[in-house]
N, C-alpha and C positions, 0 to 999 in steps of 0.2 A: 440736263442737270437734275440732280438728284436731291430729295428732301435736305439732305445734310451736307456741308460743307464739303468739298476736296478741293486738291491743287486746282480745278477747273472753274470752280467758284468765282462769283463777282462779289465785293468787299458787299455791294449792299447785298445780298443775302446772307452770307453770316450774317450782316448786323440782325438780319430779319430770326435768322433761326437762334441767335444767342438770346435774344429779347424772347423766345417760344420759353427757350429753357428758363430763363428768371421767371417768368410764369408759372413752371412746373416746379421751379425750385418753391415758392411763394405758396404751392397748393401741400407739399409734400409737409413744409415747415407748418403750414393750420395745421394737418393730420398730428406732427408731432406734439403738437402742445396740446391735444388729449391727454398729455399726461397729466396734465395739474388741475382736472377737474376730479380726482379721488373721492374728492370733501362731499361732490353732490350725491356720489352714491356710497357712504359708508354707512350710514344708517341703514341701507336696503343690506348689506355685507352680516351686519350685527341681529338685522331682525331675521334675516334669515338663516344664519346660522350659529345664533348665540351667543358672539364671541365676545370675547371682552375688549374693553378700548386697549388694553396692550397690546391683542393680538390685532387687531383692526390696524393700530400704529406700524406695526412689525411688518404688514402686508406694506403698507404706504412706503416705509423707509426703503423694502427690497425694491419697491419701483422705482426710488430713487437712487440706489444703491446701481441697478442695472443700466441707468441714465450715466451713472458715475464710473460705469467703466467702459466708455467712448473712448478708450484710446486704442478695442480690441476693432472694432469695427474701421476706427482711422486709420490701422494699419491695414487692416485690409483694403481699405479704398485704394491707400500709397500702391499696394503691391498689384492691384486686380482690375484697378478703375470704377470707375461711377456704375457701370452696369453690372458686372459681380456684386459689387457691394449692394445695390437697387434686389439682387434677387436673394440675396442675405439677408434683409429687410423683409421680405417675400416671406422667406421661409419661416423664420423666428417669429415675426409678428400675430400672422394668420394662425401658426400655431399655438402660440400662449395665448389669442384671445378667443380661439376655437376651444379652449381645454376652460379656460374661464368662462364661457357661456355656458357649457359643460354641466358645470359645480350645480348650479339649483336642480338639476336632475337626480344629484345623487347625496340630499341634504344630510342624508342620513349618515353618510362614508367621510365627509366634510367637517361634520360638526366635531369630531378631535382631532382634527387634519390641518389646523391653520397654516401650520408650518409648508406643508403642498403649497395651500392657494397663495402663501408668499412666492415659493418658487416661481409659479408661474405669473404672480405682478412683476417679480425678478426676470425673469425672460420678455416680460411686454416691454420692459422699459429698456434692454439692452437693444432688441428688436427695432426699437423704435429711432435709436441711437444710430443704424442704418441709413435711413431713413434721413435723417436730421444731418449726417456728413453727408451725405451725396447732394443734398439743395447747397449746404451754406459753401462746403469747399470748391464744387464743379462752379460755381456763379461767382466765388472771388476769382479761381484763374482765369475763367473766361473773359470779365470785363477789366478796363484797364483800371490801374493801379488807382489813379486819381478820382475814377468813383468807389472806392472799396468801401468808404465811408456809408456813403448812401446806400450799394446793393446792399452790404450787411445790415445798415438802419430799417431798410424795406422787409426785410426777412423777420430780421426781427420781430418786426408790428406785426408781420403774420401768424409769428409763432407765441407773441403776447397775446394777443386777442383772440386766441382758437379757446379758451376755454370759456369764455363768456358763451360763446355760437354752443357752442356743446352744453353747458351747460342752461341754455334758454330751448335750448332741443330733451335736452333730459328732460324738466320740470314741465315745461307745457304740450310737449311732442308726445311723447313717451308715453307718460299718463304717470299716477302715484309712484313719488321718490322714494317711500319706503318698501315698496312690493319687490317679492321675489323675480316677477316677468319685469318689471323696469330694471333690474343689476341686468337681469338675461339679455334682454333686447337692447343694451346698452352696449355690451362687451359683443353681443353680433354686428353692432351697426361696425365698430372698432377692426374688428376683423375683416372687412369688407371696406373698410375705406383703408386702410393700410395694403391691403391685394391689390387693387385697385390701383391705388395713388402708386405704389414701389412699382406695378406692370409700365405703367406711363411713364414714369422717370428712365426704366429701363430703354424705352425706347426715343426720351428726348433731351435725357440729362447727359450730354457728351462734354468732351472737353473738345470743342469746337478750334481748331489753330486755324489764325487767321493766312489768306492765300496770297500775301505777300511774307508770312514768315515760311511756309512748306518748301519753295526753292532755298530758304536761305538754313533749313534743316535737312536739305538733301546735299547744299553744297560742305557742311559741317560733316556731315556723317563722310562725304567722302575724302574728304582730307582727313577726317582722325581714321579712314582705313587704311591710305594709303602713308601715313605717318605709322601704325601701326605694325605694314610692311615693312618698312623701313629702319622703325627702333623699338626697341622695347623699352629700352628705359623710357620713351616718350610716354607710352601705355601706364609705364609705375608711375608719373608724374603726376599723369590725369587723373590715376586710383586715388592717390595719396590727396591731392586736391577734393576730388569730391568727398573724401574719408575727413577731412579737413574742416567743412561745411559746418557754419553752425555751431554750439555752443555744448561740448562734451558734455554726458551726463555727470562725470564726475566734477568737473572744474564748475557748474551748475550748485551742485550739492556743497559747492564748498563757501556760495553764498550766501551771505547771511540775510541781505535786502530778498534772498528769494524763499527763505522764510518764513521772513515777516510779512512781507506782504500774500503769499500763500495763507498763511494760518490769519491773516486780516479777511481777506475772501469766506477762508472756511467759515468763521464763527458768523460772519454777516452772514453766509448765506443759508446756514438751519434756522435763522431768525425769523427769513419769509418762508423757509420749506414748515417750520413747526407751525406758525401763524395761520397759514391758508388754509392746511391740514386740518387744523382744529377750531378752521373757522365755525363752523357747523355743530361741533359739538360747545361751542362756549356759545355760540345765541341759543341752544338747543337748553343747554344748562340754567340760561337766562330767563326762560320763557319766553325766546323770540323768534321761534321753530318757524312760525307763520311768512317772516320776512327772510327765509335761508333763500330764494328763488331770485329777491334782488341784490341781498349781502355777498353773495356770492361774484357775479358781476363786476364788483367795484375794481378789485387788482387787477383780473386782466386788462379791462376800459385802462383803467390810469395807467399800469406799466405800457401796453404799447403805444398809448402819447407822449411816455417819458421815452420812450424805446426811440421813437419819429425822430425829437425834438434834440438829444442829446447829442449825440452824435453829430451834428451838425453846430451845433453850440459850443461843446467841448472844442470842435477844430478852428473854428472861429474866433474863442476867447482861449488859445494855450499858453500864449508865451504869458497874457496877464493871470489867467488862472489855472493852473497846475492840474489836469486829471484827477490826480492824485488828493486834491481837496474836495472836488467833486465825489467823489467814490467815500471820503468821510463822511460828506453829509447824507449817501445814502445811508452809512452805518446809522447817522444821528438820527435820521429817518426813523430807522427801525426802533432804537431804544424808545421815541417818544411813542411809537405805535405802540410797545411792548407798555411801559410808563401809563399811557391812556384804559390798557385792559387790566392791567393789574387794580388799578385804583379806580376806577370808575366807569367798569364794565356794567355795573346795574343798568344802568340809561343806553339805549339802543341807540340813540345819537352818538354816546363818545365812540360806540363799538364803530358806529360811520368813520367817524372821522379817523381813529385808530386803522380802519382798512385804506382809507384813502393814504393817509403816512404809509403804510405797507406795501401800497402798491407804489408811491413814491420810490420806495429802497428798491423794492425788486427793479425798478426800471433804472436806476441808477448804478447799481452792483452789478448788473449780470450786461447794460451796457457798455458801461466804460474799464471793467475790470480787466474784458481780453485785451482793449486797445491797451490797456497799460501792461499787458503781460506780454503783446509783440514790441511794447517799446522797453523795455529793462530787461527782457534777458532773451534776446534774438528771436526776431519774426521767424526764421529758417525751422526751428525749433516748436511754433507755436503749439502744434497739436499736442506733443509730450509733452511740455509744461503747461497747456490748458487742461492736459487730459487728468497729470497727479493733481492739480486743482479739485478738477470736479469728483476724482475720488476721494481725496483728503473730506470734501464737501460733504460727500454721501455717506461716509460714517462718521460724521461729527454728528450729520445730523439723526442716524441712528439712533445713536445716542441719547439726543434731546427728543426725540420723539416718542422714543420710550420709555424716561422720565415721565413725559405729559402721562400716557397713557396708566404709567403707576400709580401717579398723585391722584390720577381718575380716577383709579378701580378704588383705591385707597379711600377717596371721601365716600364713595358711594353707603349709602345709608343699611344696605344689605349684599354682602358678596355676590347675592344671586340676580341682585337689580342688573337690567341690561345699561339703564342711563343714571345716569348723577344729574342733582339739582342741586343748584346753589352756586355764587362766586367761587367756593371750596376746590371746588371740582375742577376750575382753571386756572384759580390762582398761582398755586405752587409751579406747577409746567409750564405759564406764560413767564414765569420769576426765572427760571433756570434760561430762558429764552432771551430774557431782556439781562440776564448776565453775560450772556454770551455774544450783546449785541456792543456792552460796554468793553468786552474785552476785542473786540472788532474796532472799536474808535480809537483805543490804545494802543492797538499794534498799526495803527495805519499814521495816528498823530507824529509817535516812534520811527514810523519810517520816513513819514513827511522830515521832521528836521534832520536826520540822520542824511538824507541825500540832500539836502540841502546844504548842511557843512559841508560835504563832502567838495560836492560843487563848490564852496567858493572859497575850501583849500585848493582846491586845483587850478581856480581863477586866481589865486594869488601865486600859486607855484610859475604859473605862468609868466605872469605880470615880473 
């Protein structure tokens, strides 16, 4: 018998090499959530190549932007499997963050090149998007239905909590957060743990079938050939069924609840992409440069306890408390965190507490958002309506990103200052963030009562 599963297999190995794979799925998902430590090394980004906080923004958002179009990599998984998709990971990753290591080599060719070094944060984050479907989808099919709940809530935490680890490896490992060798040594470690981690997935992320379903996949395949033989209409029936599957993209676009609760996710979710981002530069603005090593910290710690905790609480409490309330109060979340900087960002205390609300929302939004998107508009479906999500996502938050960075460059005291001092300099950009956080609690409050008429015209049509 062999490492990996076949018809010859005993039930307790799978069990032993599926549990290998949520292992490698759990290692794969830390590596990805290097995306959301940008904040620790932008000042190293700005002092060494001069740029200004729009262009510094502009790098962040294509990271985010290439995270947001995970629906080119999910179909490539659908069509290729876990291990094509693991060496598409392979190849995109190690290259964008070999070509980023790169850049302080040639500071000189860089310094009116911002738009390049987006590109290629735009390639880390697509790359990485690889990387991130092959853990979370190979470990939902693999295990059964009834813990989808928990393997997702486990992955999860992995991929909350990677930026803390990373980011307590920048700041004390590394050596100086603003130095040109800390950006370099930072984007090699990245390159080398994505080679790395995608090699091992390659060789243990399978979609494992269990060896009491392979007889009952051998007995199917041979009756649909020998029905085949037999008729063809049989053949058009099966097409047409499986063409059937699922919820049309048109019939999709023609709802209105997927909408609203779409453009509910969008605006919540540049609320925590613009907040964490510009975490650094608002203690930075503040005079509270000295504590970025523990401010930083605070969202991943509290999203992946919210990440744990949720998931199992939501299923627990649904039929008395609706998903769908839950996922408002990550919105409320946000506005009080936004609320707290706007007004009384002087004090390094509220800015605490403002992160800890942030990191509340994030672990609230980005868990219970999909569950609610495989329950209102068909599981079958989830990738492509998670995937226009996370792209609608990535340029909303564009958007607000690069506001911040205007209103930045905007206060700064001399066009030619690298940094801004003063509330000034965050105010306006956390303002556009905390509007965007109330029009999130309205399109979500909107669709709270709207399915809820809905529901109890139908329970009276019934009745």
């Amino acid at each position: 018998m062999g490492l990996f599963p076949d018809q010859n297999s005993s039930p307790r190995h799978y069990h032993r090499i599926k549990w290998l794979g949520l292992g490698v799925g759990c290692l794969a998902k830390f590596v990805t959530g290097s995306l959301f430590v940008f904040n620790v090394y932008e000042d190293a980004i700005k002092n060494t190549f001069n740029y200004t906080e729009t262009e510094v923004q502009l790098q962040s958002s294509l990271l985010n932007i290439g995270l947001g179009f995970g629906f080119i990599p999910g179909k490539f998984y659908d069509n290729f499997g876990p291990q094509w998709a693991s060496l598409g990971g392979v190849i995109v990753s190690v290259l964008a963050y070999t070509l980023l290591w790169s850049t302080p080599k040639y500071v000189s060719f860089y310094q009116d090149k911002s738009w390049l070094m987006a590109i290629y944060f735009f390639l880390s984050g697509l790359g990485s998007v690889f990387t991130y479907m092959v853990a979370l989808n190979t470990n939902v099919i693999n295990f059964d239905e009834k813990h989808r709940g928990k393997i997702v809530g486990l992955l999860n935490a992995f991929f909350a909590g990677s930026p803390s680890i990373f980011a307590v490896i920048y700041y004390h490992v590394i050596g100086d957060p603003t130095s040109t060798e800390s950006f370099s040594t930072f984007m090699l470690l990245f390159a080398i743990a994505f080679g790395v981690t995608d090699v091992i997935c390659m060789f243990f992320l399978r979609i494992y079938t269990k060896p009491t379903e392979l007889l009952e996949q051998r007995e199917m395949k041979t009756q649909v050939s020998s029905e085949s033989n037999n008729s063809s209409s049989c053949c058009d029936s099966v097409s047409k069924g499986r063409r059937n599957e699922g919820t049309p993209l048109r019939e999709l676009l023609q709802n209105a609840d997927y909408y609203i609760f779409t453009l509910m996710f969008t605006f919540a979710s540049c609320v925590g992409l613009v907040y964490v981002i510009a975490l650094t530069q608002t203690t930075n603005s503040m005079g509270f440069s000295s504590h970025n090593p523990d401010v930083v910290l605070i969202v991943p710690i509290v999203n992946a306890l919210i990440s744990v905790c949720i998931g199992v609480f939501s299923d627990h409490f649904r039929e008395r408390l609706p998903r769908l309330a839950i996922l408002i109060a990550g919105s409320t979340s946000f506005v009080v965190c936004q609320v707290l900087i706007v007004t009384l960002a002087a004090e390094y205390t509220w800015i605490v507490m403002a992160t800890i609300f942030c990191g509340i929302g994030v672990g609230l939004i980005w868990s219970i958002a999909p569950t609610i998107m495989s329950e209102y508009f068909d599981v079958a479906n989830l990738g492509r309506n998670w995937g226009i999500a996370l792209f609608l996502g990535s340029l909303v938050g564009l958007g607000a990103q690069e506001s911040f960075g205007a209103f930045y460059d905007a206060a700064k005291t001399h066009s030619s200052d690298i940094d801004c001092f003063g509330i000034e300099c965050v105010r306006k950009g956390h303002a556009v963030a905390l509007a965007s956080g109330i029009v999130s609690i309205i399109l979500g409050v909107t669709l709270y009562f709207k399915r809820r008429n809905s529901n109890q015209n139908a329970f009276q049509r019934f009745e």
